[in-house]
C-alpha positions in Angstrom: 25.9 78.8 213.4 27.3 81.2 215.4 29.6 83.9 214.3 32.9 84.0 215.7 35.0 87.1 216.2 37.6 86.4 212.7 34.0 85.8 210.8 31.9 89.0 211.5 29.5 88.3 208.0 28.4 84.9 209.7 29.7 83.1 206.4 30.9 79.0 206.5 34.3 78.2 206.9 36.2 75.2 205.5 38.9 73.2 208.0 41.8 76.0 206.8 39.6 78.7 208.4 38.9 79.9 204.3 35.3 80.9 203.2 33.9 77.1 202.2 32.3 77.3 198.6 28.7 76.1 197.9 28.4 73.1 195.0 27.4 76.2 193.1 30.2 77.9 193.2 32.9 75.2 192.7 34.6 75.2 189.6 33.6 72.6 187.0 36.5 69.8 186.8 39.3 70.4 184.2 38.9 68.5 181.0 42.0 66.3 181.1 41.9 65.6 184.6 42.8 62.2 185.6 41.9 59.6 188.7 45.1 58.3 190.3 45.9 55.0 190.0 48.6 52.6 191.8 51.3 51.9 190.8 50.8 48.2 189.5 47.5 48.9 187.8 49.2 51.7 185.7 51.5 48.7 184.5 49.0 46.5 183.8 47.3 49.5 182.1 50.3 50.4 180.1 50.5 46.6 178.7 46.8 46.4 177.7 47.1 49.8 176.1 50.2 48.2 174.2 48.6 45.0 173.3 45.9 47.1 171.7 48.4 49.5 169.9 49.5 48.5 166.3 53.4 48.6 166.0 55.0 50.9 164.3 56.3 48.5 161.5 52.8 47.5 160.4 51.5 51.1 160.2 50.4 51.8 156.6 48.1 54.9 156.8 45.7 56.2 154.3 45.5 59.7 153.7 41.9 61.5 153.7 42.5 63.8 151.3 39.8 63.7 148.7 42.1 64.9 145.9 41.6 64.6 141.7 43.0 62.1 139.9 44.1 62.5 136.5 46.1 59.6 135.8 47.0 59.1 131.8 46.8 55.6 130.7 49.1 56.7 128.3 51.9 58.8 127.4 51.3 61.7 125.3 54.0 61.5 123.0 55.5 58.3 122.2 57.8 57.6 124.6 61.5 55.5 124.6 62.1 54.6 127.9 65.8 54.6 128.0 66.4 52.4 130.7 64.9 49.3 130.9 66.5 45.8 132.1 65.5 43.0 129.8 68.3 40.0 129.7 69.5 37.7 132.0 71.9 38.5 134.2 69.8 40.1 137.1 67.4 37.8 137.2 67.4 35.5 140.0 66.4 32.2 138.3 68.7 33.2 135.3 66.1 33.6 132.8 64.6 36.4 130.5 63.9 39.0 132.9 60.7 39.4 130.6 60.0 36.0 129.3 57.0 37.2 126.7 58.2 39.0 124.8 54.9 39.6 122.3 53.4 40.6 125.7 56.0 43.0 126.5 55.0 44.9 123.3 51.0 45.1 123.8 52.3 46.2 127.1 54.2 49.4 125.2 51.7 49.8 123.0 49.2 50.2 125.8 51.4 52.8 127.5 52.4 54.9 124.1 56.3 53.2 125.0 57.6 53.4 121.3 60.5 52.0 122.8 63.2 50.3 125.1 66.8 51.0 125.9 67.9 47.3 127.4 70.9 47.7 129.7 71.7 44.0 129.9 73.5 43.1 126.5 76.4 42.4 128.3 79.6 41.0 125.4 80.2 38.3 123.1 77.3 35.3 122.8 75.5 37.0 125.5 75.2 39.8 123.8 74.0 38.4 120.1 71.7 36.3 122.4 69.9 39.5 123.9 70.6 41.2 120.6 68.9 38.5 118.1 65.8 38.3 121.0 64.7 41.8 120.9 66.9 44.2 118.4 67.0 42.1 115.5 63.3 40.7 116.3 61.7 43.6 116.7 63.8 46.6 115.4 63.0 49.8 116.0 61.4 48.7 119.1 64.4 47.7 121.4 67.8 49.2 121.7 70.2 46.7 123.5 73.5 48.3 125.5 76.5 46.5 126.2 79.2 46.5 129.1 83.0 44.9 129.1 84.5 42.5 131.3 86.4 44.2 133.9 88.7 41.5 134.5 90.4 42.7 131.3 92.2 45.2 133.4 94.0 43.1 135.3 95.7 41.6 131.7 98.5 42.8 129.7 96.6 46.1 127.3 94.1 45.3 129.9 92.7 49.2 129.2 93.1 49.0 125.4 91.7 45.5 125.6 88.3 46.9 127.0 88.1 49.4 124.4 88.6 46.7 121.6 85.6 45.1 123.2 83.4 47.8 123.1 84.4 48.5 119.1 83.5 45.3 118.6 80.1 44.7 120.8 79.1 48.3 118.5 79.7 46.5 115.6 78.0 43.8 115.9 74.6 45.9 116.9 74.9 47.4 120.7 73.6 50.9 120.5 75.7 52.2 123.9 77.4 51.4 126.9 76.4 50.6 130.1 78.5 50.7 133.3 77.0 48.9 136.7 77.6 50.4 139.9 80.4 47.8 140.5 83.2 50.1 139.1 84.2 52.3 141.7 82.8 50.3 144.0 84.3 46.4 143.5 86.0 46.6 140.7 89.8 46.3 141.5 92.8 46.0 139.1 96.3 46.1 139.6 96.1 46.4 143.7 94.2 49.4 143.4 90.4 50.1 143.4 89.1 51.4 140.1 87.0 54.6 140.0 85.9 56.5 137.4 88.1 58.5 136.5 91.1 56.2 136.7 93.7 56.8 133.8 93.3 52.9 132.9 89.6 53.9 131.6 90.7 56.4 129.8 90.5 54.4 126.5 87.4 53.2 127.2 86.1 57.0 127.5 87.5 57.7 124.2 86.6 54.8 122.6 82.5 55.8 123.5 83.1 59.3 122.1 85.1 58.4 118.6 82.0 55.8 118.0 79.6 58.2 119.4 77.7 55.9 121.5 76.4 57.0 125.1 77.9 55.6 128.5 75.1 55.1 131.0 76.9 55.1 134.3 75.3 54.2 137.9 77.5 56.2 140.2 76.4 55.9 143.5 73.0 54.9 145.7 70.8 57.4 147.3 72.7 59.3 150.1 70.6 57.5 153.1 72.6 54.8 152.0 75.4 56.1 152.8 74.4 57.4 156.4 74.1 55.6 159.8 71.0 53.3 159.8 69.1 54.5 163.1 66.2 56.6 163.6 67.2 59.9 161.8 67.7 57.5 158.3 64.2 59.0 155.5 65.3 55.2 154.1 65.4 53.2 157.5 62.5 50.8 156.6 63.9 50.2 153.2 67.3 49.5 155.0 66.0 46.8 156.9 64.5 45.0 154.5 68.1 45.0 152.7 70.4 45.5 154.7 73.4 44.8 152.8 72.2 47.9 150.9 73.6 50.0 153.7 76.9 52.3 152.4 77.2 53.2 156.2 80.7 51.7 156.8 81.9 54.3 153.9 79.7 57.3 154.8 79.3 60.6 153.0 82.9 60.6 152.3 82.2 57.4 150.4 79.4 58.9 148.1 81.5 62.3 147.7 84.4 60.4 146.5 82.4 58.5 144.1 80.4 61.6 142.9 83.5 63.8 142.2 85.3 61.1 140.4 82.5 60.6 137.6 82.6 64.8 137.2 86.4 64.5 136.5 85.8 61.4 134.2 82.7 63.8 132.0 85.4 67.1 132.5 88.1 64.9 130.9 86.3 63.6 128.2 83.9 66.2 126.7 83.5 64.5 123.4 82.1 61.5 125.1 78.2 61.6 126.3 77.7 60.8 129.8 74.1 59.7 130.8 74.3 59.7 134.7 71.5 56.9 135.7 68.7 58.1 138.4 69.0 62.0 138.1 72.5 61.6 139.6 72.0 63.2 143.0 68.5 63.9 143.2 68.9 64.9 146.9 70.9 67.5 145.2 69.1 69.0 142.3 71.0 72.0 142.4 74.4 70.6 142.5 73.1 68.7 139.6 72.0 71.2 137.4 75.9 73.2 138.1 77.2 70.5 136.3 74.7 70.4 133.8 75.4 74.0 133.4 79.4 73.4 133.3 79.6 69.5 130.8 77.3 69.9 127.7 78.2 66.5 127.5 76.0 65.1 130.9 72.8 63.7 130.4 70.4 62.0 133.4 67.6 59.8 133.3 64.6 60.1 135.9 64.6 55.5 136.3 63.9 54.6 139.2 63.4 58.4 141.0 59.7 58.8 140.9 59.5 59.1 144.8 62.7 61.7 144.6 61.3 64.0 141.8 57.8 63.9 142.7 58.6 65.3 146.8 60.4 68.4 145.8 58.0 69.7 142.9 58.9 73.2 142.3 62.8 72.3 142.5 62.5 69.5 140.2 60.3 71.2 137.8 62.8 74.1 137.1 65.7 71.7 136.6 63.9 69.6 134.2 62.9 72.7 132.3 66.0 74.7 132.7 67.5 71.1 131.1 64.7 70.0 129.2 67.4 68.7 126.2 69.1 66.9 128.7 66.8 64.7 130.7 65.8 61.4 129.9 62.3 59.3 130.5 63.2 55.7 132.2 61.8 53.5 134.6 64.2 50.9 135.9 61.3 48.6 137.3 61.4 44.9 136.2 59.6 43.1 134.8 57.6 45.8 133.4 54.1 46.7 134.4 51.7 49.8 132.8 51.6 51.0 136.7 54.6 51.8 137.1 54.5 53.6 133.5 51.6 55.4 134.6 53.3 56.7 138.0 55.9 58.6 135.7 53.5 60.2 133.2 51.5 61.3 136.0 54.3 63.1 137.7 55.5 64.7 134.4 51.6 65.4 132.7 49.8 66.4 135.4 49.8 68.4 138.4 48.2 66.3 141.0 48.5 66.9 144.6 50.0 64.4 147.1 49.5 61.0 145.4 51.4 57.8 146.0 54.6 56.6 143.8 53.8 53.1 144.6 51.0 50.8 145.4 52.3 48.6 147.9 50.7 49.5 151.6 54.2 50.8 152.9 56.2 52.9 150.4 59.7 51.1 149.2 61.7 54.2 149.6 60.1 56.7 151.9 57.1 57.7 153.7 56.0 60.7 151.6 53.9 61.2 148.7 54.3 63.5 145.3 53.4 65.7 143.4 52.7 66.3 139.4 55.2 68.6 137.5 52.7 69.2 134.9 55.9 70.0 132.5 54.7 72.1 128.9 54.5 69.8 125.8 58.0 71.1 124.5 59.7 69.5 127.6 57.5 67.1 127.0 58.3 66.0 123.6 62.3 66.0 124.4 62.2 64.0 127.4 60.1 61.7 126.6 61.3 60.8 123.1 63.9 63.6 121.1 67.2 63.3 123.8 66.9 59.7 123.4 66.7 59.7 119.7 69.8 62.0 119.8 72.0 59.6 121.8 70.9 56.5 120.1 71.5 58.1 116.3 67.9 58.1 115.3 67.9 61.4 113.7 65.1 63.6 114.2 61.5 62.7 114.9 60.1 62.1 111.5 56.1 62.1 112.7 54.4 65.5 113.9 53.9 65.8 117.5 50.1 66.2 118.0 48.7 68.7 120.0 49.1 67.9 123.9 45.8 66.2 125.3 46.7 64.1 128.0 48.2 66.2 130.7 47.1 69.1 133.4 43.8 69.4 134.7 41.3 67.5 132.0 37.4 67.9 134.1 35.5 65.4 131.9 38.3 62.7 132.7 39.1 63.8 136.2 38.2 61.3 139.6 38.2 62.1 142.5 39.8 59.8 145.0 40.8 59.2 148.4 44.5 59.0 148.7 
């Protein structure tokens, strides 16, 4: 080719009158670089791709961390799990929420559980019933609560009423009181809602404290309950499947309000032992352990706040140490299975890395796994068994406590697992 005049070195030119490059001198194609496609094939592309896709509600992934397991059959001290459900009145066929009961205890006595707190003695025949089926059975081994009819209020004496009822279900063998999460919620009397610390329960309160008997109280659900149920909710899944769980009508105002009337109800009454069920606020363990601080007369249990413990580790830890003669062991899974035993004494033996608080393929609560505690032996030995012989009137332990074996990092039992 001849050179022109704008191309003195003789080079090739491309159609823009620029130096044209040889193949090898063109740059190699960029990694991500994609063909264009028409319009209607990227449709049909984007339906095939979503055909293919799993949806989001069936996704149950399983983690690939190859982590020990060190999961204790058994408790290491014997354990009362202080809140159990045992009667009748949440089943849904309106039998024995634990119809065997020899079965129950070779359960327990596979687990180290030296015994039950059952919140469902309700009053009158129901309670004997539930009292002459495991207290009177098997004493020593169960510890059966009762509540009091609410519609009492609404009857001449109605508050003084209630408190008669509770003198007499304690005499005739109930151990404490329990109170549902109905009252503050449902529970109306004399064209007003009742909460907490409404001056018609004041005799109750007192009542409690003169006999010396704790008050297990469920105030309030988890706060995602409480919040809108869209995309931003940790709970939404769990929301779906119950729906009428949702508080979100209420909001946090709702929760707040129920919160702050259960601290003036334990401020009011200090010779009366509150055991707030399911660590309280656990999204809040440091609002929780100020009023620990302030009412030497608050207890919590841990029932049914495996998933909420186990996620915050180093913040749960502290509280339950800082607290250690104020924290109860409890459950709150019925019927009872050793699994769900074993989840617990995991968290508060070992100190395990990232494991799951349930076996079902999608979590009930959350998305999330947790994490051991690996609390000392003398935290140990209260939660687990001294704070609930202190509130039921058993005195002190009269057996030594062995030497702590089954908790921390053990090699010769450890497995490792996927999970």
């Amino acid at each position: 080719m001849r050179a022109s005049s704008n191309n003195p070195q003789g080079h090739r030119v491309g159609s823009l009158g620029l130096p044209a490059q040889s193949p090898a001198e063109a740059p190699p194609p960029r990694p991500f670089s994609r063909h264009p496609m028409p319009g209607p094939l990227r449709k049909v592309a984007r339906r095939a791709r979503q055909l293919r896709t799993p949806r989001l509600s069936s996704y149950a992934p399983v983690s690939m961390l190859e982590l020990p397991d060190h999961t204790p059959s058994r408790a290491c001290i014997p354990a009362i799990d202080f809140h159990t459900h045992l009667g009748r009145w949440l089943s849904d066929s309106g039998g024995w929420m634990e119809p065997d009961v020899l079965g129950l205890l070779d359960l327990m006595d596979t687990c180290n559980v030296e015994a039950m707190v059952n919140l469902d003695g309700r009053w009158g025949p129901e309670l004997e019933e539930n009292l002459d089926r495991y207290d009177r059975a098997h004493p020593g081994r169960f510890f059966s609560f009762c509540h009091v009819d609410w519609r009492l209020l609404d009857k001449p004496h109605g508050d003084e009423r209630l408190a008669e009822s509770l003198r007499l279900s304690i005499t005739r063998g109930a151990r404490g009181l329990k109170i549902w999460k109905d009252l503050g919620i449902k529970v109306t009397a004399r064209g007003r809602r009742i909460l907490l610390n409404d001056p018609l329960l004041t005799p109750i309160w007192t009542a409690a404290g003169e006999l010396d008997v704790p008050v297990l109280i469920h105030v309030a659900d988890p706060v995602a309950f409480f919040q809108p149920v869209d995309r931003h909710n940790e709970r939404l899944e769990e929301l779906l499947r119950t729906p009428k769980s949702s508080r979100s009508r209420e909001g946090l105002t709702e929760f707040h309000c129920l919160f702050d009337s259960f601290e003036e109800a334990v401020a009011s009454h200090p010779a009366t032992r509150f055991v707030a069920a399911h660590g309280l606020h656990v999204e809040n363990l440091s609002r929780v352990s100020g009023l620990l601080d302030r009412y030497p007369n608050l207890f919590i249990d841990i029932a049914g706040r495996a998933p909420e413990f186990g996620r915050q580790p180093r913040t749960a830890g502290a509280l339950l140490l800082r607290h250690a003669d104020r924290i109860l062991f409890g459950t709150d899974i019925f019927p009872t299975r050793s699994s769900t035993h074993q989840v617990y004494f995991r968290l508060l033996e070992t100190d395990d890395e990232a494991f799951a608080y349930s076996s079902d393929p999608i979590p009930p609560n959350g998305r999330w796994p947790i994490y051991g505690l690996d609390l000392p032996e003398h935290a140990l030995v209260q939660i687990y068994r001294d704070n609930a012989r202190q509130l039921l009137g058993l005195g002190q332990d009269p057996t030594e406590h062995r030497p702590r074996t089954c908790s921390g990092i053990r090699p010769d039992l450890a497995q490792v697992t996927h999970r």
